[in-house]
N, C-alpha and C positions, 0 to 999 in steps of 0.2 A: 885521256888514256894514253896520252904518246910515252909518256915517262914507263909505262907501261911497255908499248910497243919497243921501246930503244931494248931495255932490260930483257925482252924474250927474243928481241934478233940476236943476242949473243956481247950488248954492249960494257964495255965494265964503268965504274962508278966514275972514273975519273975522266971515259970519254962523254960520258953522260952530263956531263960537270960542266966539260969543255962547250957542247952543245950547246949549252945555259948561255954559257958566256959568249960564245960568237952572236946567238941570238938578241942579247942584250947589248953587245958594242953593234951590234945595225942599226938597233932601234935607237939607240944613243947619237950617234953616226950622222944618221938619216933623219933627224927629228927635224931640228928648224929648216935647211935645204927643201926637203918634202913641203913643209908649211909656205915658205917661198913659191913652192910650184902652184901650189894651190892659190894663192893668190894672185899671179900671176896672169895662170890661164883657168883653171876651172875648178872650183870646189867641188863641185857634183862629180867631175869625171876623176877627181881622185880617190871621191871616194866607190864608185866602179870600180876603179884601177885597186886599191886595197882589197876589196873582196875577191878580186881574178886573181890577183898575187898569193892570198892565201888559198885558195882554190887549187892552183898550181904548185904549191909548195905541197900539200897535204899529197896531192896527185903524184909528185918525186918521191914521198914516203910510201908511197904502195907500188910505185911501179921499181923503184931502186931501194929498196930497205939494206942498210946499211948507212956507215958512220958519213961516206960522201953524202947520198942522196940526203942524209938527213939534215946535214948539215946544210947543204941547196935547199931544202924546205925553208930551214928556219932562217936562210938569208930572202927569201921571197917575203916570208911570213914578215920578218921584221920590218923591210921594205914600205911591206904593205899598211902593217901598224902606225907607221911613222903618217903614213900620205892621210891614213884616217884622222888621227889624232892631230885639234887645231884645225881641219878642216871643215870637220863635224860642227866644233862647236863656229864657225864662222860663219857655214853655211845657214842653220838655225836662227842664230841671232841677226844677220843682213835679211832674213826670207821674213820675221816676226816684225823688224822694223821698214822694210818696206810696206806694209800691211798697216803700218800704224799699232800693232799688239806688242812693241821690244817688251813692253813693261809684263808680259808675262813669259821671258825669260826662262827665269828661274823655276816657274811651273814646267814648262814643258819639258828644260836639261831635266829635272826631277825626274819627271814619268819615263824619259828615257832612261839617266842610271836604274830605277824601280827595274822596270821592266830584263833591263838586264841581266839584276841582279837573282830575282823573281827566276828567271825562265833557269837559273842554272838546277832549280829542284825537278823538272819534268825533264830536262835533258842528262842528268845523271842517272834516271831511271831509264831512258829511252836507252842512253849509250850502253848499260848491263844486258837489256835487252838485245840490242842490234850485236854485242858481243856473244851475244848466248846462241843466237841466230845463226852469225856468219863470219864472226872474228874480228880481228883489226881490220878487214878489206870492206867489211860491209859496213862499220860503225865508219872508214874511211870516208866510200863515196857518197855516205848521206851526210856526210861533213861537207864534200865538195861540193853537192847541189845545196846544201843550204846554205853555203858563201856565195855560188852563183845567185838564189834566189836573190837574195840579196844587193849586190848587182843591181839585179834587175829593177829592183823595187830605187836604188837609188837612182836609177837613171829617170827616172820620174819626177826627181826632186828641182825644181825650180832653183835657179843657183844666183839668187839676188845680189845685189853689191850696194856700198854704200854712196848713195844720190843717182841710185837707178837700178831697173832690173838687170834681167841679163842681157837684154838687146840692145845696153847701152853702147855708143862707141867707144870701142876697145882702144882708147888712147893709154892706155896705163902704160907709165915705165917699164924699161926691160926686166929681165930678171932678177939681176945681181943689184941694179937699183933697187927694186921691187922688197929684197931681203935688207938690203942696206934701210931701209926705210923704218922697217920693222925694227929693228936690232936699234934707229936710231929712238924710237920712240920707248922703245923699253927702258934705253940708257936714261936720255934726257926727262921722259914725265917721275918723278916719284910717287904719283899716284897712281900709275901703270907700274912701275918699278916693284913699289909695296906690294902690290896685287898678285902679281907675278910670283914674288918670293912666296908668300902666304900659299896658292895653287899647290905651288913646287911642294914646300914641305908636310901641307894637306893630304893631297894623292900620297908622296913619297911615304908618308908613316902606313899606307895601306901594304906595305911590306910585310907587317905584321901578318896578314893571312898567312904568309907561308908557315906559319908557326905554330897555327891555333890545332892542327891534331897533335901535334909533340907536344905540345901542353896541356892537351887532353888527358894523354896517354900517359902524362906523369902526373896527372891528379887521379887519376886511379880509372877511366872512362876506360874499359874492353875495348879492343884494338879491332877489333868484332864490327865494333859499332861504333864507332868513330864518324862517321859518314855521318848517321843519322843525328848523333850529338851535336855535330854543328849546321844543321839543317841551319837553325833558331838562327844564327850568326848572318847569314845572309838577307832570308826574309828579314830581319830587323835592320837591316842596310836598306832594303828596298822600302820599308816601310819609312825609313828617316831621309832618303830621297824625296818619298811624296809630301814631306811637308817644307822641302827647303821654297817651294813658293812660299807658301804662309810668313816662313823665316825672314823672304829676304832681306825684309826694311830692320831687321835688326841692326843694333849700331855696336859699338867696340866693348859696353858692359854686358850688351844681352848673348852677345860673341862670348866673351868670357866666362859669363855662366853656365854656357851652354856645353863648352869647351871644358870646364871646369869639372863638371860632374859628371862629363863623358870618362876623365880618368880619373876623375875617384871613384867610378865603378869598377873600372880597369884596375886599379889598385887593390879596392874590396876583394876583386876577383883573386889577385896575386896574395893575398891575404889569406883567404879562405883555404887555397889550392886544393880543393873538392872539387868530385866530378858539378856539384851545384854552381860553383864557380862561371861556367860558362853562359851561364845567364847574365852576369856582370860583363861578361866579355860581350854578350849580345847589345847591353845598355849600352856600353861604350862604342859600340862598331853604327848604330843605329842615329848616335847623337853624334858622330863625327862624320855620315855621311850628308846629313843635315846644313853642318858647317863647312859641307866640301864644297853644296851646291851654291851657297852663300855667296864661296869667296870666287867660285866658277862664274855666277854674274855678276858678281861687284868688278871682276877683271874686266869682262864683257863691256860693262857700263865706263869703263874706263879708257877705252880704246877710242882714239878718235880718226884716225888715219885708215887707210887701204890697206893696210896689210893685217889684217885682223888673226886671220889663220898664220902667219909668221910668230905674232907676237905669242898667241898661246903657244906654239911651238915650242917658245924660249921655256914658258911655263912645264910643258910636256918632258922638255928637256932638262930641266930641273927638277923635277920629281923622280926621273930616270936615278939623276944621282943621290937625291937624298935616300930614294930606296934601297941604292948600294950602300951610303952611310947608316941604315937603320940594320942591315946584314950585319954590319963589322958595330951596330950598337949592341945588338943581341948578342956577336959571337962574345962581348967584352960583360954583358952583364946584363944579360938576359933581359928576363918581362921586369924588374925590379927598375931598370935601369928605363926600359920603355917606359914605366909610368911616369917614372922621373920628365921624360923628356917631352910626355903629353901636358904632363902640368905647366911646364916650362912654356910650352907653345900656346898653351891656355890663357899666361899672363902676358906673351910678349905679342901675339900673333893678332888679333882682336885689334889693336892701336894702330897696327901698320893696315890693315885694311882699309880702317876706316870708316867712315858713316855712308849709308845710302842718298 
């Protein structure tokens, strides 16, 4: 609801805009650095530190509403995004293979994006509600205690490393070593190299959501209900997360077809331009989250070094930019142009991966 909130404190469109964009050059900014930190000194305490950061940002939007304060949020928020992002998936994959389970991986990222994706239908209904309640201050602070919960629950997380838990002796290189390491292994492996691009341009086309009620709305779906028409769009993300375990041992043709028919539904749908359309858009959004998690462990499995949350960083931070190039693919030629570029990814993206 913040785009909400900015627009009824008195903001105009273009500082609204501005917000966007300071938000998005931190997280840009702050991507691999952050990742660095985390491997460094702690995965588990970064990802703490991201939950208290947006907690604290959300907290400047209610106690300071205006263009400052808000802009102070969304450099906390972005901050915080960054320390998560790469750290998550680090912590995860060192915590499954100390344990002897890495190989289910890709099950587990799965039921996380699911679950993520999942809970945004019980908390759009929750946030109408807390809005109807008590406004933007009450839909606020139950924003900040559920980043705190959060928190909390991560500080519980066991923060493994690789060839030891966490009470191994902390000989690790310093920091700026620690980053150089990561950054070398992106450069030098091409099968971390490949992995990485593939992540990058994967997440990155998830750009598209910002687009799916304005394409609603010009296939003819009441602006009424727009919300509800893209319910399907989500739940079919989370449902194509749950099977990226099943996926993972796909290899570069099963990638392809997978990837294939993801956007010739997407196309079907641009075809149609009926409110029915958005069922093709569901097919599409459901089979490309499928080959998100795919290419999220094929990176994983490719990593052999210490600096595991730097490397995805690079990846994090690659998807940062291809989502700006998928902005300026749209501004140039719309969903016509997107499908073009799904199919493209379809034939080229699968090879650079690679086989399991």
């Amino acid at each position: 609801m913040y785009a909400l909130l900015f627009a009824d404190t008195g903001l105009s469109e273009a500082e609204i805009s501005a917000l966007f964009a300071l938000w998005g050059t931190v997280a840009v900014v702050s991507e691999v650095p952050s990742g660095a930190l985390a491997d460094r000194f702690s995965r588990r305490w970064s990802l703490v530190a991201a939950s208290v950061l947006q907690a604290l940002g959300y907290g400047i939007w209610i106690l300071l509403p205006g263009f400052a304060g808000f802009a102070a949020g969304f450099v906390l928020w972005g901050i915080g995004g960054s320390l998560m992002s790469g750290a998550f998936q680090a912590l995860v994959y060192d915590g499954l293979k100390a344990t002897g389970s890495v190989g289910r991986y890709a099950t587990v990222i799965g039921r996380c994006e699911a679950a993520g994706l999942a809970v945004q239908v019980p908390v759009a209904a929750a946030a109408s509600l807390l809005f109807a309640l008590g406004g933007y201050e009450l839909a606020g602070w139950v924003s900040i205690g559920a980043c705190l919960a959060a928190a909390g629950f991560a500080v519980s997380l066991p923060d493994h490393r690789v060839g030891g838990g966490e009470d191994e002796p902390r000989e690790r290189a310093g920091y700026l070593a620690t980053l150089r390491a990561g950054l070398r292994e992106v450069a030098s492996s091409p099968r971390v190299s490949g992995a990485v691009v593939v992540v990058a341009l994967l997440y990155g086309s998830e750009a598209l959501e910002e687009y799916f009620g304005l394409v609603a709305t010009t296939w003819g779906v009441p602006t009424g209900i727009v919300p509800l028409a893209l319910l399907a769009i989500p739940l079919a993300g989370a449902a194509g997360a749950l099977f990226g375990g099943p996926a993972a041992r796909l290899g570069p043709a099963g990638l392809t077809v997978l990837l294939g028919t993801a956007a010739g539904a997407l196309g079907a749908a641009a075809l149609a331009q009926r409110p029915a359309g958005l069922a093709g858009v569901a097919v599409f959004y459901g089979l490309w989250r499928i080959a998100l998690v795919v290419a999220d462990a094929r990176l994983q499995d490719s990593i052999t070094g210490r600096s595991r949350a730097t490397v995805s960083s690079v990846a994090g931070l690659g998807s940062e930019v291809a989502g700006l190039a998928m902005f300026g693919a749209w501004a140039a030629g719309g969903l016509n142009l997107a499908v073009a570029l799904a199919l493209a990814a379809a034939l080229v993206l699968p090879r650079k991966l690679g086989s399991p």
